[in-house]
N, CA, C and O atoms as a GROMACS GRO file, in nm:
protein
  544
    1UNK      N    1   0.910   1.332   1.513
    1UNK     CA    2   0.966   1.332   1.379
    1UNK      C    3   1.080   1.433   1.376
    1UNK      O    4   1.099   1.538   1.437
    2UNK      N    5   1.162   1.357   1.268
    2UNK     CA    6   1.301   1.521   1.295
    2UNK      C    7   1.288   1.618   1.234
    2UNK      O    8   1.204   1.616   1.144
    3UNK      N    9   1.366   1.740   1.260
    3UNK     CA   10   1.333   1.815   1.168
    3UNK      C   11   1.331   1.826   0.992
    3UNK      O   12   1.258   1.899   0.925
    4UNK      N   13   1.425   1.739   0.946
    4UNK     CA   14   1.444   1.691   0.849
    4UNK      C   15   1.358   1.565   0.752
    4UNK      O   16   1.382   1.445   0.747
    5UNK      N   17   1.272   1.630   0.696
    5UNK     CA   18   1.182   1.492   0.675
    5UNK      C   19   1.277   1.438   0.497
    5UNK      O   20   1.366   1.497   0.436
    6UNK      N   21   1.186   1.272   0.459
    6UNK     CA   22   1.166   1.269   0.323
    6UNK      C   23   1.087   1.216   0.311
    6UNK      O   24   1.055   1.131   0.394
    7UNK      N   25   0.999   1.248   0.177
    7UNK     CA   26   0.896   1.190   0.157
    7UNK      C   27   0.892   1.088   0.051
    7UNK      O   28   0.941   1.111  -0.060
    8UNK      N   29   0.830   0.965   0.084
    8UNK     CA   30   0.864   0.847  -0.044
    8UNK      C   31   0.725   0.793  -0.086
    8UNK      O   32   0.630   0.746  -0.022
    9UNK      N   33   0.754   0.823  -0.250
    9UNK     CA   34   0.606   0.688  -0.289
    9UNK      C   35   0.662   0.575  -0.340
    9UNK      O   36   0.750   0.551  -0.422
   10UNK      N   37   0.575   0.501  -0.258
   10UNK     CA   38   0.601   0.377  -0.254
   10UNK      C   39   0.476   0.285  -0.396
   10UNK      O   40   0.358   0.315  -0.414
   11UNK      N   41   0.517   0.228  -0.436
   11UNK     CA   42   0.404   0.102  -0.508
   11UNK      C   43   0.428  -0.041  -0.548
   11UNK      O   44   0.516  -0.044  -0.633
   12UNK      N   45   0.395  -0.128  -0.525
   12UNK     CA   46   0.356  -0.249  -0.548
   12UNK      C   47   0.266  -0.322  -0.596
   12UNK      O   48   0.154  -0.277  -0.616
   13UNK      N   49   0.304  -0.464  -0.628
   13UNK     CA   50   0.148  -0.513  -0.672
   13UNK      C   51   0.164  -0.673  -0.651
   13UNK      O   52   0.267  -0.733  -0.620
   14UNK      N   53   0.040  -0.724  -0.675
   14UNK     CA   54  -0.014  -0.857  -0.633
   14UNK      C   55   0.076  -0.921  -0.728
   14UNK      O   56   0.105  -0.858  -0.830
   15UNK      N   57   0.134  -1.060  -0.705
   15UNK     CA   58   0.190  -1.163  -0.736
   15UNK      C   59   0.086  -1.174  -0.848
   15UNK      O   60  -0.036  -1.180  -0.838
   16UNK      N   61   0.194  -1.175  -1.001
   16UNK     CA   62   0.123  -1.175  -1.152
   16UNK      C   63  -0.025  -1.109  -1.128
   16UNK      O   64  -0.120  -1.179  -1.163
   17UNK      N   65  -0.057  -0.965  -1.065
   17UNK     CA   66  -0.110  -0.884  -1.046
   17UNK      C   67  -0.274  -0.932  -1.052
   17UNK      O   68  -0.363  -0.883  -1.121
   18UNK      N   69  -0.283  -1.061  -0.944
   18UNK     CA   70  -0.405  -1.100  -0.964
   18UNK      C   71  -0.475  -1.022  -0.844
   18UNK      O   72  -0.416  -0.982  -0.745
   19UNK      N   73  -0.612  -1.007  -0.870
   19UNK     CA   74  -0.686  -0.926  -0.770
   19UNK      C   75  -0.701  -1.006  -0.642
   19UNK      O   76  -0.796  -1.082  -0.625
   20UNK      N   77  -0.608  -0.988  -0.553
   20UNK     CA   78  -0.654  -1.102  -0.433
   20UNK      C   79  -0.707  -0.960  -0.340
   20UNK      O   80  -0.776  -0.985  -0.240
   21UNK      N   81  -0.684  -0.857  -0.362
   21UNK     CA   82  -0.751  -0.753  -0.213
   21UNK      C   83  -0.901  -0.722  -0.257
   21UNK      O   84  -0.943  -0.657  -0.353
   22UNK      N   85  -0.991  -0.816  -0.119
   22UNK     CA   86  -1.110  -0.782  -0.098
   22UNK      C   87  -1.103  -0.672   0.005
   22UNK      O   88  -1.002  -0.624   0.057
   23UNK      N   89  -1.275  -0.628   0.032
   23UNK     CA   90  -1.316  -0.491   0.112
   23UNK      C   91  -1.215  -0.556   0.287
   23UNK      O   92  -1.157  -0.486   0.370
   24UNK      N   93  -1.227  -0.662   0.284
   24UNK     CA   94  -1.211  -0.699   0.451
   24UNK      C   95  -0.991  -0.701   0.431
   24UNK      O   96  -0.910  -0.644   0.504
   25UNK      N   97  -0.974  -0.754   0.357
   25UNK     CA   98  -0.798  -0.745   0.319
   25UNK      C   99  -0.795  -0.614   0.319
   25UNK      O  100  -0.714  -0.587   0.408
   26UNK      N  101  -0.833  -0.516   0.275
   26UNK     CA  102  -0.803  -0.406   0.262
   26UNK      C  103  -0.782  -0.275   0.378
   26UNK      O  104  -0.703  -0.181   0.389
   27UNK      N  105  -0.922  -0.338   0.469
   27UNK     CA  106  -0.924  -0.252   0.573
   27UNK      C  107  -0.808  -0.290   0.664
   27UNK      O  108  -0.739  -0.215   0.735
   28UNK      N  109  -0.800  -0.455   0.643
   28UNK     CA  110  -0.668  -0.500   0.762
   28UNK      C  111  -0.564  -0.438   0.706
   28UNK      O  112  -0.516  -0.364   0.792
   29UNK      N  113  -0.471  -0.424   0.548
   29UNK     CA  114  -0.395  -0.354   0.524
   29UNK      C  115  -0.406  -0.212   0.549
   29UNK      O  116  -0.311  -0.138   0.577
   30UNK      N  117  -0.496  -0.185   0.539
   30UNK     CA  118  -0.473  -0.021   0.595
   30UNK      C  119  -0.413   0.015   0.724
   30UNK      O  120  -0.329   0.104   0.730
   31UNK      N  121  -0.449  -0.043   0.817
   31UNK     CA  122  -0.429  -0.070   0.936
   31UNK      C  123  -0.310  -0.048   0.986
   31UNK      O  124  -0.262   0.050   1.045
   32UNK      N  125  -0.238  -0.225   0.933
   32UNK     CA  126  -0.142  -0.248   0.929
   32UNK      C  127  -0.038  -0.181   0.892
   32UNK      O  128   0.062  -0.180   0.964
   33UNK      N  129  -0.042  -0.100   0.752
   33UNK     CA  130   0.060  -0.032   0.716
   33UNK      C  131   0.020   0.065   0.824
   33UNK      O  132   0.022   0.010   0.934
   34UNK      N  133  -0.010   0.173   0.827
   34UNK     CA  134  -0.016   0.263   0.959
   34UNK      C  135   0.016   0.226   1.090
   34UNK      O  136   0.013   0.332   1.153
   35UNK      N  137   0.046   0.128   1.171
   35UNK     CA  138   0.074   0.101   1.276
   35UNK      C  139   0.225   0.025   1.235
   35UNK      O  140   0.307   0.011   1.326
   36UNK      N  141   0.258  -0.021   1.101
   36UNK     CA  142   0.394  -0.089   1.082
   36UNK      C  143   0.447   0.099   1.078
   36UNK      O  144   0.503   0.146   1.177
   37UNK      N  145   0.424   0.167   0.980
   37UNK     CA  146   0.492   0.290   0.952
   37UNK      C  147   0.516   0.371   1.117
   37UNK      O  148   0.600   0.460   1.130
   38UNK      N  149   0.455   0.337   1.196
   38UNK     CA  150   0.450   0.455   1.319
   38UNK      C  151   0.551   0.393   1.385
   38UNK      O  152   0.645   0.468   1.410
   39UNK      N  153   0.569   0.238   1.434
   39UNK     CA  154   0.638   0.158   1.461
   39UNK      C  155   0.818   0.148   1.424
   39UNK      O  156   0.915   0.101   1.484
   40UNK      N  157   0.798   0.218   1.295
   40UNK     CA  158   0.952   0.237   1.222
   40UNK      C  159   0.961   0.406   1.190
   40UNK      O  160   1.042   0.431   1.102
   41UNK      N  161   0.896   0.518   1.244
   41UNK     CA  162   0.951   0.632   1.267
   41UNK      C  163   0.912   0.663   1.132
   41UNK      O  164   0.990   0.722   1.057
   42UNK      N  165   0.762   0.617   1.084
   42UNK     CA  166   0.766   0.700   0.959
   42UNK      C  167   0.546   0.708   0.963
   42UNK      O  168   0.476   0.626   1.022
   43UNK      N  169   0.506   0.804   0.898
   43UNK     CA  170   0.386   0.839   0.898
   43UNK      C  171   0.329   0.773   0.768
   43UNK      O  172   0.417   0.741   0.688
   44UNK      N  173   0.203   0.746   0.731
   44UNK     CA  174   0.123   0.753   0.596
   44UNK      C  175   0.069   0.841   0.591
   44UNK      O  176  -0.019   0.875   0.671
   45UNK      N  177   0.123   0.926   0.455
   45UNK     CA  178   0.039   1.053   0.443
   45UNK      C  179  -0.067   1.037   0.355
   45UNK      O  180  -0.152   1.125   0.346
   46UNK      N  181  -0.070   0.929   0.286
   46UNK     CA  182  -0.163   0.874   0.176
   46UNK      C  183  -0.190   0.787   0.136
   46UNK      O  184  -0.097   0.771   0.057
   47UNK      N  185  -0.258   0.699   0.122
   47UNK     CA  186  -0.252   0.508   0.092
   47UNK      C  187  -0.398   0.519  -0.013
   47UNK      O  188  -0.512   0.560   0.002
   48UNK      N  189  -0.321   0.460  -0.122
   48UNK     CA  190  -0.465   0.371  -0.246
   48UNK      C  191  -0.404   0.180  -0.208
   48UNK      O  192  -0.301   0.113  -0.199
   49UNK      N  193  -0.527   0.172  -0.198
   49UNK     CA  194  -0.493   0.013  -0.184
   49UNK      C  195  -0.618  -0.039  -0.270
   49UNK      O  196  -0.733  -0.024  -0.228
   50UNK      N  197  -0.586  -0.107  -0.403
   50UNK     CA  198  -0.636  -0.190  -0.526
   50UNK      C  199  -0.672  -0.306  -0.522
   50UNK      O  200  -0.641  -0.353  -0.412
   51UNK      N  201  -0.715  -0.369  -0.576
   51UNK     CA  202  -0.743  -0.482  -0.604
   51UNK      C  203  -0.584  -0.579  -0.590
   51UNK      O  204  -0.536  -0.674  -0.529
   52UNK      N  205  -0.541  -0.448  -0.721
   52UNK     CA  206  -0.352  -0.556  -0.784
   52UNK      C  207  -0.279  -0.502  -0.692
   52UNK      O  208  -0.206  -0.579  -0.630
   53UNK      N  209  -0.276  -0.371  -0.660
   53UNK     CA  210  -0.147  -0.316  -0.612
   53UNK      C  211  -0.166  -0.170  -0.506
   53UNK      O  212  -0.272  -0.109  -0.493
   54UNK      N  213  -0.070  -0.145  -0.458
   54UNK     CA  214  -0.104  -0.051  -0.340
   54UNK      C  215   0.008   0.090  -0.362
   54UNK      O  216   0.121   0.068  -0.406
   55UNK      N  217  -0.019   0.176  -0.340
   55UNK     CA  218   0.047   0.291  -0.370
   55UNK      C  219   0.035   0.406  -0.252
   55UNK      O  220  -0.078   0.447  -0.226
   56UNK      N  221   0.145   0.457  -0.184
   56UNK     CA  222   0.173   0.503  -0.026
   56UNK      C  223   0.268   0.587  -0.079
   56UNK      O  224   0.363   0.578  -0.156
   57UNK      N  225   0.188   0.713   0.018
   57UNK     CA  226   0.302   0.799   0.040
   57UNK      C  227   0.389   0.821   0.206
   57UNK      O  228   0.337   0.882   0.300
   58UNK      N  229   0.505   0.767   0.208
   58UNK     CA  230   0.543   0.804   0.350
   58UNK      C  231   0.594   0.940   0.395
   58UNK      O  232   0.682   0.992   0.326
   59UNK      N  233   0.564   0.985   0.469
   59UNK     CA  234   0.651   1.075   0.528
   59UNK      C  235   0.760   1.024   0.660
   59UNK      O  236   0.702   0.957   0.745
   60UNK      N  237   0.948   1.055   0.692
   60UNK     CA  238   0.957   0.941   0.717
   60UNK      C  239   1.144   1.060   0.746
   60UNK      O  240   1.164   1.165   0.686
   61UNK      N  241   1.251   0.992   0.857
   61UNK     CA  242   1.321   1.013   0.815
   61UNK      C  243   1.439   0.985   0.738
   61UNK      O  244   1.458   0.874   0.688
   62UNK      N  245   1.530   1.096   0.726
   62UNK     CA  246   1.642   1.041   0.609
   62UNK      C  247   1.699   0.941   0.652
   62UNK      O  248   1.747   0.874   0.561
   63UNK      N  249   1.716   0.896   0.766
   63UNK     CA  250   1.790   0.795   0.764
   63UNK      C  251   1.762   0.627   0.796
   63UNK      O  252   1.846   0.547   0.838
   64UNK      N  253   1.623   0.601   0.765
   64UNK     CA  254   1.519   0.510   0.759
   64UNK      C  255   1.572   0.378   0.644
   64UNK      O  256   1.590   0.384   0.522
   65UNK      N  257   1.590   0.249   0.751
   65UNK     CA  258   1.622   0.143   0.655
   65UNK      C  259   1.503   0.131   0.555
   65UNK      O  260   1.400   0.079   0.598
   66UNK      N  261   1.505   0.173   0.430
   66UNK     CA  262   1.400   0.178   0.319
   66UNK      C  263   1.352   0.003   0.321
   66UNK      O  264   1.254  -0.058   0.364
   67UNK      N  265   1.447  -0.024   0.268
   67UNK     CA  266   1.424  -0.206   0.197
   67UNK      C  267   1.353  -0.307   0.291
   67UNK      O  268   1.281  -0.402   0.260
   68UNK      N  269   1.394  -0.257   0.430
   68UNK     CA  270   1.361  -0.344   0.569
   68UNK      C  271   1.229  -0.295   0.568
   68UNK      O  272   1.139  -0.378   0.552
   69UNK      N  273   1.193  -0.150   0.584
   69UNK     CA  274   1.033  -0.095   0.592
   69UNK      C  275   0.948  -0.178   0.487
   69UNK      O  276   0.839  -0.225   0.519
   70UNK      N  277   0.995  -0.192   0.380
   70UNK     CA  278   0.920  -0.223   0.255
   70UNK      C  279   0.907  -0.402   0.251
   70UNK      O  280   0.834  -0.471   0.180
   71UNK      N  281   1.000  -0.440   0.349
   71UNK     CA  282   1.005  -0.577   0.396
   71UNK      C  283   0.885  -0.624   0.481
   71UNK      O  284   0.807  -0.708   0.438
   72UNK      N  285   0.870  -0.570   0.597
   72UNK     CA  286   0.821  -0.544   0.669
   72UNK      C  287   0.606  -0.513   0.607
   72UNK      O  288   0.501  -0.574   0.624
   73UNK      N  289   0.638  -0.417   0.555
   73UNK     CA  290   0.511  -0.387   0.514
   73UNK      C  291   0.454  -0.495   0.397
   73UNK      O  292   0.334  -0.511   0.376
   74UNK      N  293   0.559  -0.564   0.324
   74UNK     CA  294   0.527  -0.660   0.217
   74UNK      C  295   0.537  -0.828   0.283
   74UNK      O  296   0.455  -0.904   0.231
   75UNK      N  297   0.615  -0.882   0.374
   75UNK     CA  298   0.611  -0.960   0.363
   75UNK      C  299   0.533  -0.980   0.526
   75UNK      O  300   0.488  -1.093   0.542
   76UNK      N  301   0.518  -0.914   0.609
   76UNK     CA  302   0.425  -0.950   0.730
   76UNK      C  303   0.244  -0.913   0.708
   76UNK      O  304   0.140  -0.947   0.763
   77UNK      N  305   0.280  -0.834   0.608
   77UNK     CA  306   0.116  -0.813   0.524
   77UNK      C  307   0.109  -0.935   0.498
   77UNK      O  308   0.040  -1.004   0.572
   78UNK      N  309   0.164  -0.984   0.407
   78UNK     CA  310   0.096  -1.090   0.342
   78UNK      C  311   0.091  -1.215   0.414
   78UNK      O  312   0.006  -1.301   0.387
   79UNK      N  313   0.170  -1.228   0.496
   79UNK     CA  314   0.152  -1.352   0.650
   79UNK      C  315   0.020  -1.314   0.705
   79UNK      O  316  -0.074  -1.394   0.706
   80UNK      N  317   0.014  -1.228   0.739
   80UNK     CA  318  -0.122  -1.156   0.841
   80UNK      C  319  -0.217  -1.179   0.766
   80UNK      O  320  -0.303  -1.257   0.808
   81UNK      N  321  -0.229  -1.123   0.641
   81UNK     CA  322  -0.366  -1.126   0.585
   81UNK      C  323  -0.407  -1.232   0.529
   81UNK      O  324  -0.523  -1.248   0.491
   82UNK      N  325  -0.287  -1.341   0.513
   82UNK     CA  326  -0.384  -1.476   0.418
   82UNK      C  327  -0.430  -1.548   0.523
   82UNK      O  328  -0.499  -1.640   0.480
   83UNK      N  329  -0.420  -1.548   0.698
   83UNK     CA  330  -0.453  -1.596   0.781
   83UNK      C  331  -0.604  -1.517   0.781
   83UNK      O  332  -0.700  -1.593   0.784
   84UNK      N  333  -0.617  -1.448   0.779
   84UNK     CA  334  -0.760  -1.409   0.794
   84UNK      C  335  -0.880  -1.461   0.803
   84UNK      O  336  -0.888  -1.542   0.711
   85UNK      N  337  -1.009  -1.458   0.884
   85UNK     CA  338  -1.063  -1.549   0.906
   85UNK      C  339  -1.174  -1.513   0.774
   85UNK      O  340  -1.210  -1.396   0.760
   86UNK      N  341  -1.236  -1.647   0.657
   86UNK     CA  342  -1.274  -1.591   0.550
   86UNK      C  343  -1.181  -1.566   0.483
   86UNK      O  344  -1.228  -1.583   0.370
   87UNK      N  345  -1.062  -1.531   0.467
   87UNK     CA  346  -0.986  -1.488   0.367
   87UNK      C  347  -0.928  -1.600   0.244
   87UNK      O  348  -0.829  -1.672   0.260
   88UNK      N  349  -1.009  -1.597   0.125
   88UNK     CA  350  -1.051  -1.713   0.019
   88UNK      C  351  -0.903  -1.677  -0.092
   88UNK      O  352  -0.840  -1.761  -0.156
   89UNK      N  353  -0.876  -1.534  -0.086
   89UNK     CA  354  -0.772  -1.520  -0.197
   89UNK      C  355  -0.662  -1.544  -0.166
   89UNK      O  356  -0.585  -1.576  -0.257
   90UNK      N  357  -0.614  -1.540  -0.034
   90UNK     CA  358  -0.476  -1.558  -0.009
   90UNK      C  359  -0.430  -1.406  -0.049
   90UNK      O  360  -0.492  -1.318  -0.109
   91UNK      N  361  -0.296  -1.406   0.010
   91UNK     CA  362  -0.234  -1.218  -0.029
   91UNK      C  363  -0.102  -1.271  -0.052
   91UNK      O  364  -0.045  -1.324   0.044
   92UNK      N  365  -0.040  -1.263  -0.171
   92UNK     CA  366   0.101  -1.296  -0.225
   92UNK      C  367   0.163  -1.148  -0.297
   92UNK      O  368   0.117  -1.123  -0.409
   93UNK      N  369   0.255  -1.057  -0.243
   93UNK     CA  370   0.309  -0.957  -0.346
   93UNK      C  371   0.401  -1.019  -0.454
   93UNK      O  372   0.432  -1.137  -0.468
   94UNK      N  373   0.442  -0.893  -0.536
   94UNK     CA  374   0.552  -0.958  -0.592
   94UNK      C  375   0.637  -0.902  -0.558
   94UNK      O  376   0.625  -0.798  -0.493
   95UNK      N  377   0.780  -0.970  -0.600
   95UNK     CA  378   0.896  -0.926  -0.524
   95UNK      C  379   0.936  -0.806  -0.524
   95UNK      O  380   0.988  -0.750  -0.428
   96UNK      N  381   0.912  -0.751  -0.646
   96UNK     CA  382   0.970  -0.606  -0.650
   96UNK      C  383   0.871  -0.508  -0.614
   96UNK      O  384   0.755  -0.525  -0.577
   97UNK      N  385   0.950  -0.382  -0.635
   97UNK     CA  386   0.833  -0.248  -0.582
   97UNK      C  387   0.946  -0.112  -0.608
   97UNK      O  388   1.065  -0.085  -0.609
   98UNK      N  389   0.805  -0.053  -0.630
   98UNK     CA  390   0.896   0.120  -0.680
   98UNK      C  391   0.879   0.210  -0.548
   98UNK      O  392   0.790   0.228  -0.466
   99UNK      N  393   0.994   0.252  -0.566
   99UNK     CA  394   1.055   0.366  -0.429
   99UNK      C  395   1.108   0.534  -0.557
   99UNK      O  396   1.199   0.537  -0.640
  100UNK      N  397   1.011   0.644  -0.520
  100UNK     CA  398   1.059   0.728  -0.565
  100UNK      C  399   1.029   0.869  -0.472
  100UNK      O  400   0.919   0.921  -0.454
  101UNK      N  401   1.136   0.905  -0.428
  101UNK     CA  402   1.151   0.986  -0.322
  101UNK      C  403   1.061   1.137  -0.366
  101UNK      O  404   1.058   1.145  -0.489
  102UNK      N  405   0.993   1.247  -0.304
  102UNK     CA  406   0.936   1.322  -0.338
  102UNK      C  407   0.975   1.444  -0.293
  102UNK      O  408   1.028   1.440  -0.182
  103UNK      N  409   0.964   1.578  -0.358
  103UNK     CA  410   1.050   1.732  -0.283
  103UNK      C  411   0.894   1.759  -0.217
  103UNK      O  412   0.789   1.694  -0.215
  104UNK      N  413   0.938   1.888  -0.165
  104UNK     CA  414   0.822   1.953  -0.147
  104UNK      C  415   0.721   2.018  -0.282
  104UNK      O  416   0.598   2.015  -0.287
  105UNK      N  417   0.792   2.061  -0.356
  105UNK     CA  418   0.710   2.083  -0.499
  105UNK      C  419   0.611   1.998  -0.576
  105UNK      O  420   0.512   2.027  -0.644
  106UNK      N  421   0.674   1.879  -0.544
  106UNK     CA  422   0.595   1.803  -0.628
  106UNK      C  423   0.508   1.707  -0.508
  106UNK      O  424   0.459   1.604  -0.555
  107UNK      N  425   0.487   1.728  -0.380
  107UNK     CA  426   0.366   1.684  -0.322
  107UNK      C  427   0.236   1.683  -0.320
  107UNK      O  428   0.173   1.582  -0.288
  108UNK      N  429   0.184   1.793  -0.352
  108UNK     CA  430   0.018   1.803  -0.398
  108UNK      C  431   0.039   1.696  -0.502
  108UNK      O  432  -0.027   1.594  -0.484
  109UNK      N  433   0.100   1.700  -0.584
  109UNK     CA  434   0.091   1.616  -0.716
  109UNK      C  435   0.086   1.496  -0.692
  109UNK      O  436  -0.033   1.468  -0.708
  110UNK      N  437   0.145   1.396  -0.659
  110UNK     CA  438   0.216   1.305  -0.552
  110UNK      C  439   0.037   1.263  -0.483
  110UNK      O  440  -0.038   1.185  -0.541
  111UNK      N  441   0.006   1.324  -0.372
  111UNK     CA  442  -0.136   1.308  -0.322
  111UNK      C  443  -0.190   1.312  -0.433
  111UNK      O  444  -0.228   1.203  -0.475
  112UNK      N  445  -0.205   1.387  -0.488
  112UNK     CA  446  -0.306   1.398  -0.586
  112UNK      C  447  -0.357   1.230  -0.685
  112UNK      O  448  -0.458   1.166  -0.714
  113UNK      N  449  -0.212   1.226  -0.703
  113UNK     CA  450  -0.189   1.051  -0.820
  113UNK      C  451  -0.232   0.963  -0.731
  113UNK      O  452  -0.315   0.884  -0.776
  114UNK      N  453  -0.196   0.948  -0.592
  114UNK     CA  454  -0.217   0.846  -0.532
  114UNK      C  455  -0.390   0.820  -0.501
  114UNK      O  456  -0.450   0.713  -0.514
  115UNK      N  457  -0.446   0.949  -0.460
  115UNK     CA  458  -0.554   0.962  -0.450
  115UNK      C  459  -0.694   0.937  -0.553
  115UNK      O  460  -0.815   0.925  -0.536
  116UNK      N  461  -0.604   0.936  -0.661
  116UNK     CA  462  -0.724   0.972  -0.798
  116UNK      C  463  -0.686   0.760  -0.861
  116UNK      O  464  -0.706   0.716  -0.974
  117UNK      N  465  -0.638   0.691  -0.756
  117UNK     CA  466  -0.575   0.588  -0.843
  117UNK      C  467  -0.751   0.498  -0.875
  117UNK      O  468  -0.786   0.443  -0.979
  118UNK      N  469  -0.821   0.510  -0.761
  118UNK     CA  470  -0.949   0.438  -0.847
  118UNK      C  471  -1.007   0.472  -0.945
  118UNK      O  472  -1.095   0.395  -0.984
  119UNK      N  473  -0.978   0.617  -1.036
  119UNK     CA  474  -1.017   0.652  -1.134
  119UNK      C  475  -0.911   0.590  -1.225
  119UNK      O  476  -0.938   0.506  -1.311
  120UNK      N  477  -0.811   0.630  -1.205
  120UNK     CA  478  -0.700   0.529  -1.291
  120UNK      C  479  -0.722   0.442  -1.337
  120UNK      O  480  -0.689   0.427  -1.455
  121UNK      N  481  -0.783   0.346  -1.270
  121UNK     CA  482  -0.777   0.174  -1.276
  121UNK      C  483  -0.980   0.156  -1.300
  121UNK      O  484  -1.061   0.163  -1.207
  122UNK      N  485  -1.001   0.142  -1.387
  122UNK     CA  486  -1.144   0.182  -1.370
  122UNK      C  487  -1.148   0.018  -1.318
  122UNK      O  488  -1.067  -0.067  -1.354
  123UNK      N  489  -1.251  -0.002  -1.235
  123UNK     CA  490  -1.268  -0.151  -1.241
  123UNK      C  491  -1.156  -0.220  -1.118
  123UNK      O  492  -1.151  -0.333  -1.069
  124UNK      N  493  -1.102  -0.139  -1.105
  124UNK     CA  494  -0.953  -0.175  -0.985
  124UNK      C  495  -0.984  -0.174  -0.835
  124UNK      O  496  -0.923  -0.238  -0.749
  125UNK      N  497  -1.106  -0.074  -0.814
  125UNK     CA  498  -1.100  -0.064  -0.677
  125UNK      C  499  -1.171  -0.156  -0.585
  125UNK      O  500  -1.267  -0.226  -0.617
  126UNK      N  501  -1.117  -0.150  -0.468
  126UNK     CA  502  -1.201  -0.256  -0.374
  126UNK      C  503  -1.330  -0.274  -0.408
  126UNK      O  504  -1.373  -0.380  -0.454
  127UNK      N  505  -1.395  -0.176  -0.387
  127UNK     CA  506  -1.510  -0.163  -0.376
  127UNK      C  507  -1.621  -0.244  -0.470
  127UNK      O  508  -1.725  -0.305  -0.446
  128UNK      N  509  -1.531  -0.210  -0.609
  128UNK     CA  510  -1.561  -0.296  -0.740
  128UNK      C  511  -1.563  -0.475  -0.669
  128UNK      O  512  -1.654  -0.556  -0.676
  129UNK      N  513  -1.485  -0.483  -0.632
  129UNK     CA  514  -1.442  -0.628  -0.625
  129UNK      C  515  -1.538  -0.660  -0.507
  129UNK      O  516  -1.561  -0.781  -0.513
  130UNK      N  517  -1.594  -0.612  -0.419
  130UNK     CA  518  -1.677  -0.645  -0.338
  130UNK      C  519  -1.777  -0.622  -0.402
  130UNK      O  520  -1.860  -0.638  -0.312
  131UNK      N  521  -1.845  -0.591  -0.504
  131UNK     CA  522  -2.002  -0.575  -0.536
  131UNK      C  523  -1.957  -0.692  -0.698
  131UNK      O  524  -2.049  -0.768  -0.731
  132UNK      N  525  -1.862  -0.697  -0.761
  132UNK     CA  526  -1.827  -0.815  -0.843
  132UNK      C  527  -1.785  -0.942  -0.806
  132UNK      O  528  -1.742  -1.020  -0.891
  133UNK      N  529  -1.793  -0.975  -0.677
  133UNK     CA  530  -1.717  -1.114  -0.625
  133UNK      C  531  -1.725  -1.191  -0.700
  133UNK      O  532  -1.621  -1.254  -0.715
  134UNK      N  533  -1.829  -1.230  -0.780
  134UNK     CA  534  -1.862  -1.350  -0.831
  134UNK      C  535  -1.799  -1.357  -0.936
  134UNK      O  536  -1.807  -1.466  -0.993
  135UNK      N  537  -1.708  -1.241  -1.005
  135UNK     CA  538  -1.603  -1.256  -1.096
  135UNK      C  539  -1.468  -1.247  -1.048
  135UNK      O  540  -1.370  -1.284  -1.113
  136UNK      N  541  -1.466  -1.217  -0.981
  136UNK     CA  542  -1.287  -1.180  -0.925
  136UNK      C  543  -1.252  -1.357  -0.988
  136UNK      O  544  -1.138  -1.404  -0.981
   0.00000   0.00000   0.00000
């Protein structure tokens, strides 16, 4: 990594924000983004991944094609994972997604939001959706 880092949160969400991420989508996205991010010269320092939507912090450098990474992580996710064997929801994002770059000051904070997002979303997290299947 260079000496020069930046740090970006990233978020997205499911196509008309329907819950398609089960416990087994989820673990493959985890994955995935971590081996896409290492692959393009950038780390995950933090990942909530939801039911609707996913929220990442990269660490990464300045001079990192943003749009291509976010390409990359959105549209080969969702190739990969609707192939899945079992995989009943299909994985569609939507097109857009928020990019907001982070200092050093405001990083605990930053972890902190990303981290606390299943309290956020009561009812949002995987976990929910694997012990509710029969409603998703």
């Amino acid at each position: 990594m260079s000496p020069h880092q930046l740090y970006v949160h990233l978020a997205w969400t499911t196509r008309d924000r329907r819950p398609m991420i089960d416990r087994p989508t989820r673990d493959f996205l985890e994955q995935y983004f971590r081996r896409t991010a290492a692959r393009e010269r950038a780390d995950v320092v933090t990942l909530a991944i939801l039911r609707t939507h996913v929220h990442m912090l990269l660490r990464t450098v300045p001079r990192i094609d943003l749009p291509r990474l976010v390409q990359y992580f959105k549209g080969g996710s969702s190739y990969a994972a609707s192939r899945l064997p079992g995989n009943v929801l299909g994985l569609r994002w939507a097109p857009e997604y928020s990019a907001t770059t982070v200092g050093p000051k405001q990083l605990a904070d930053v972890i902190r939001y990303i981290e606390e997002q299943g309290k956020r979303h009561p009812g949002g997290a995987v976990e929910d959706s694997v012990r509710d299947a029969g409603r998703i």
